[in-house]
C-alpha positions in Angstrom: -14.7 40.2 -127.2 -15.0 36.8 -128.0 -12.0 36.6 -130.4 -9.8 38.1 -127.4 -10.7 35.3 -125.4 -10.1 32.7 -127.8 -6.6 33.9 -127.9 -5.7 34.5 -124.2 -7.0 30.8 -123.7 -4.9 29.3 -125.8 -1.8 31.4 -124.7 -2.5 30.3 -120.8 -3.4 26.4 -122.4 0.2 26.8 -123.4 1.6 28.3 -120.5 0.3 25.6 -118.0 1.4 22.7 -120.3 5.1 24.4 -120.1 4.5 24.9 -116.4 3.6 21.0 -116.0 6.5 19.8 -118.3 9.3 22.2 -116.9 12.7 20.9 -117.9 10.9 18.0 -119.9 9.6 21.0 -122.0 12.8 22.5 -122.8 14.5 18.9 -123.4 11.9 18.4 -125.9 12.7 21.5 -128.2 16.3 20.9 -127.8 15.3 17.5 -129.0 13.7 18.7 -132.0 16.0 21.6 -133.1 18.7 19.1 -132.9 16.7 16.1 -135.5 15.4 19.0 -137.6 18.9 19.9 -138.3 20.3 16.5 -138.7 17.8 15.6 -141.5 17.4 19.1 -143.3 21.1 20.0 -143.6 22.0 16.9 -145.5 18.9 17.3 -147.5 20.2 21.3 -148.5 23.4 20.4 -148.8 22.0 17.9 -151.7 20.2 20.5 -153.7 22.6 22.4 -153.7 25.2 20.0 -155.2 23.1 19.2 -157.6 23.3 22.8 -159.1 27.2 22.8 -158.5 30.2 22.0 -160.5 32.8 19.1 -159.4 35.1 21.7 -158.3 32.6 23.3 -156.3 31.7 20.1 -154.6 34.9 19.4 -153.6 36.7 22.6 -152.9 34.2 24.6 -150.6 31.3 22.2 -150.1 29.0 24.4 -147.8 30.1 27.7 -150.6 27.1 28.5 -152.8 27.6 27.9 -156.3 28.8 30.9 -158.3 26.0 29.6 -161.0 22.9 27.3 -161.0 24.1 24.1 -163.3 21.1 22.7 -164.2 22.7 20.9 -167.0 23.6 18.9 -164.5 19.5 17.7 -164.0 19.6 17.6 -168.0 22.4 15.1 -167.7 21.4 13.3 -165.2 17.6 12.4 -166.6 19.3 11.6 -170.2 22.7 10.4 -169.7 21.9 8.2 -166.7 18.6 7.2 -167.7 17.3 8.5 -164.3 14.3 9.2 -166.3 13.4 5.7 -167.1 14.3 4.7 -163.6 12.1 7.6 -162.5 9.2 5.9 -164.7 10.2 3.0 -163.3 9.4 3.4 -160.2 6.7 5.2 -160.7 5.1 2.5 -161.9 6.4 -0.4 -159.3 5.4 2.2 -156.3 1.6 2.5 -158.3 0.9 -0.7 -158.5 2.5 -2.1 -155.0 0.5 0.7 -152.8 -2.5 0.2 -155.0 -2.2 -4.0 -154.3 -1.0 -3.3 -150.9 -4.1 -0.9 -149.4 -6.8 -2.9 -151.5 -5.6 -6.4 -150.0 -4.7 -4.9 -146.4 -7.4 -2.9 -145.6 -10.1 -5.9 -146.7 -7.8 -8.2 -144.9 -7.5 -5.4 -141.6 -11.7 -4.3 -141.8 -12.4 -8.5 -141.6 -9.7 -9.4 -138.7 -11.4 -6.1 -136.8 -15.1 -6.2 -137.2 -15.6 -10.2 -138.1 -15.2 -13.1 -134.9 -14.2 -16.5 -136.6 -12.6 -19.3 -136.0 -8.6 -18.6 -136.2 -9.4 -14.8 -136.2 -6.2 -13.9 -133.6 -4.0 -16.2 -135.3 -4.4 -15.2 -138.8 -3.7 -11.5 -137.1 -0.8 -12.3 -135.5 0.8 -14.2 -138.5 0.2 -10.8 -140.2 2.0 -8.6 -137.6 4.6 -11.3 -137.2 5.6 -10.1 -140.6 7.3 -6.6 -138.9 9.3 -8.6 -137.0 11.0 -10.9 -139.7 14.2 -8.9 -141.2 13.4 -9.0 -145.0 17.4 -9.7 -145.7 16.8 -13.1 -144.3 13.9 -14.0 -147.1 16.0 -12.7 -150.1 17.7 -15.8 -151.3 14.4 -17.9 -150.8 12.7 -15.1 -152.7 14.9 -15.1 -155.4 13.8 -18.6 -155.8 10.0 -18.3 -155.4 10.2 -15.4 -158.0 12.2 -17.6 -160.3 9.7 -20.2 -160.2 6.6 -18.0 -160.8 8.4 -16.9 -164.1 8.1 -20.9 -165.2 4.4 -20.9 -165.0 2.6 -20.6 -168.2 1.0 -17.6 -169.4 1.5 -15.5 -166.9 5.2 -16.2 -165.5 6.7 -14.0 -167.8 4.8 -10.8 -166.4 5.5 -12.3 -162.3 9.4 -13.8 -163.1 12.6 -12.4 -162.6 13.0 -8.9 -163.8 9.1 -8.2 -164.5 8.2 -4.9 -162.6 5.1 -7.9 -162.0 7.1 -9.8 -159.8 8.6 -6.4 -158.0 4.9 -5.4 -157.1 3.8 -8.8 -156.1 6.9 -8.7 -153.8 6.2 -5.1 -152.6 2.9 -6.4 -151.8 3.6 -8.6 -149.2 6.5 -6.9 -148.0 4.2 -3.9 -146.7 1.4 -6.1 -145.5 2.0 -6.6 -142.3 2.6 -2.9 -141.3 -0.6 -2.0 -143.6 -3.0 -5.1 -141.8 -1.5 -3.8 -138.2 -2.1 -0.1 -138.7 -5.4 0.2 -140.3 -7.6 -3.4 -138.3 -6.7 -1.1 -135.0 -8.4 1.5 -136.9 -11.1 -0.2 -138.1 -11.8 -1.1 -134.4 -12.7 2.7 -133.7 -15.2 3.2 -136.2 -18.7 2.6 -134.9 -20.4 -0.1 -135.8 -23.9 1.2 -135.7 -23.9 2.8 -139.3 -22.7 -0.9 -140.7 -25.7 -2.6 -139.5 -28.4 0.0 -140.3 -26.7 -0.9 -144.2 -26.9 -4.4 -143.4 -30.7 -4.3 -142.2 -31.4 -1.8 -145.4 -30.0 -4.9 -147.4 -26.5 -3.8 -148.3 -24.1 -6.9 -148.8 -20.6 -6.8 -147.1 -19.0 -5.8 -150.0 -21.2 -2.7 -150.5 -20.7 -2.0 -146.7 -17.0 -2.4 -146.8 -16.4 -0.1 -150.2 -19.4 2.4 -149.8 -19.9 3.1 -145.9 -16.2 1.3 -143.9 -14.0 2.8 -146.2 -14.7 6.3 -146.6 -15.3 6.2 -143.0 -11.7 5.1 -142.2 -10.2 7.9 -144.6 -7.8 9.5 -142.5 -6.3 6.3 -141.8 -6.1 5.0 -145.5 -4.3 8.2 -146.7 -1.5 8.0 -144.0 -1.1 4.3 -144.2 -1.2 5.3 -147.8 1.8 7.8 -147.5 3.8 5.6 -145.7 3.8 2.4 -148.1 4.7 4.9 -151.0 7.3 6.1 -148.7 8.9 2.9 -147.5 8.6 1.4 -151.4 10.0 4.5 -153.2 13.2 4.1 -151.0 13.4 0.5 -151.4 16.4 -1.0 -152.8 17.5 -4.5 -151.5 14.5 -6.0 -153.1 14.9 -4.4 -156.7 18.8 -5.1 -156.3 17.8 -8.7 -155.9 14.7 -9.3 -158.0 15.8 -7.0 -161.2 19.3 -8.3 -161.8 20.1 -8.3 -165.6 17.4 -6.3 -167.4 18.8 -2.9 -166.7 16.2 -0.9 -168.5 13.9 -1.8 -165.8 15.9 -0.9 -162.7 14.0 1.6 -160.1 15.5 4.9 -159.2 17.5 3.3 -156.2 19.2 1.4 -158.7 19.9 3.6 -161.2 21.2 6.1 -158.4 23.7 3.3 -157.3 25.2 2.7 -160.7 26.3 6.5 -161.4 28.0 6.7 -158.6 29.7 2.6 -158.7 30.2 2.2 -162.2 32.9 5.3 -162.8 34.8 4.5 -159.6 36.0 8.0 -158.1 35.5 9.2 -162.0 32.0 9.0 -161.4 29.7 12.3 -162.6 29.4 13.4 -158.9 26.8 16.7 -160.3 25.0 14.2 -161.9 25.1 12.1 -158.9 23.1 14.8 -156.8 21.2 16.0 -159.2 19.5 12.3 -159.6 19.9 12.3 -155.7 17.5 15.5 -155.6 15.2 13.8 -158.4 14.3 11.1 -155.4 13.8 13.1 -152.9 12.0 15.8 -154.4 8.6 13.7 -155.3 8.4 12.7 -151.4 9.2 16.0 -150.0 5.7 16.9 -152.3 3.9 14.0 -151.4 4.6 14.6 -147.8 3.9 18.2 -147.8 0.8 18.2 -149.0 -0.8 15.2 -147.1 0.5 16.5 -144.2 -2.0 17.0 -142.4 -3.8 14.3 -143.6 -1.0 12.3 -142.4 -1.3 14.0 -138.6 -5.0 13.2 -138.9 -4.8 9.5 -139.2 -2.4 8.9 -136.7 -4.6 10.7 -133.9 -8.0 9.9 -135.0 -8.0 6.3 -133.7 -6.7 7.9 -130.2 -9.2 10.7 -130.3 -12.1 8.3 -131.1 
């Protein structure tokens, strides 16, 4: 009886939120149909190049390929060296998420649970980050890089064309979007578990790492998600930062050069297969923190 119910709620719960919205409802799945089809088709239409010969991308292009070329992966990972751009950026994305959500979320739990001095104007130096267009600190970057590679010791592993100097970069790029996100979720957590730690003796470190963070979870894996997102995709700042040593270009750049350096003789199977390379590892990562994803951006609201 009682799983009949359940049902029948939710079915008139979804009724009267149609009844309320009326056109709005309707204008809202149109909405949605129409963006789902305006990102997957181009996303299909790239796998499926990548199994395609040349004269199969050019003659029919939405035709299905008479037989799956994945020589044209096998090609692509040796000949182009997306494989060591693949490595690449595995490596860059690693260690700029891993600086980036270990500096912003200490930086975002003390601007949201500590009152100082200067508190609202070291935040809103932070934020004020999202609204500077990163194209008009590349030439001045290029220059601050440069001179970190002159100091001794360590400037060669932070110079120009260290994968050190892309992550410190990387960094601070996704600061401000990382410090924004998570001190307004660190606002929501109650305090009242904190200071039971504080009067059993726990330091602020030990609060921070062993009760704060674990509580903000759901916000730390989709603020997560989104910096490995944003710095997978990256390419002005590689393109700038990584200029000669070509065996330590990112995917982005690697991608570029097989389809600039032949001209219109460029491998164009190989092309979308190294296209599909990049995408693929997202569409995973995505998929299955999904819902971990949905669950960070709503807990703050629901708390």
């Amino acid at each position: 009886m009682a799983d009949a119910v359940i049902p029948r709620s939710r079915a008139y719960a979804r009724e009267e939120r149609r009844r309320r919205l009326g056109p709005l409802s309707v204008l809202t799945h149109v909405t949605l149909v129409v963006w789902t089809i305006l990102v997957a088709v181009p996303i299909v239409w790239t796998f499926l190049a990548s199994v395609k010969s040349e004269d199969e991308i050019f003659g029919d292009a939405w035709s299905l390929p008479a037989s799956l070329r994945f020589d044209n992966w096998a090609r692509a990972w040796e000949q182009a060296h997306v494989g060591q751009y693949m490595i690449n950026s595995i490596v860059v994305v690693a260690g700029g998420t891993f600086g980036t959500m270990l500096f912003g979320s200490m930086a975002a739990y003390v601007l949201a649970r500590y009152r100082f001095r200067g508190n609202r104007a070291v935040y809103l130096l932070f934020v004020s980050g999202l609204a500077f267009p990163v194209y008009l600190a590349l030439t001045p970057l290029f220059f601050v890089v440069q001179n970190m590679g002159a100091i001794p010791v360590i400037g060669p592993f932070i110079g120009l064309n260290t994968h050190g100097g892309l992550i410190l970069v990387y960094i601070a790029y996704s600061l401000p979007f990382t410090v924004f996100f998570l001190a307004a979720f660190f606002r929501t957590l109650p305090g009242a578990v904190a200071e039971a730690a504080f009067v059993d003796g726990a330091s602020h470190t030990r609060v921070f790492f062993r009760i704060m963070l674990p509580m903000a979870k759901p916000g730390i894996i989709s603020v997560t998600i989104f910096n490995v997102l944003g710095q997978w995709n990256q390419y002005q700042l590689p393109l700038v930062l990584l200029t000669s040593a070509k065996e330590k270009w990112v995917l982005t750049q690697g991608i570029a050069d097989i389809s600039t350096a032949a001209g219109y003789d460029a491998d164009w199977s190989a092309l979308f297969a190294a296209l599909s390379m990049a995408i693929l590892p997202m569409l995973i990562v995505y998929t299955l923190f999904q819902s971990q994803i949905q669950k960070g951006l709503t807990a703050g609201a629901l708390k």
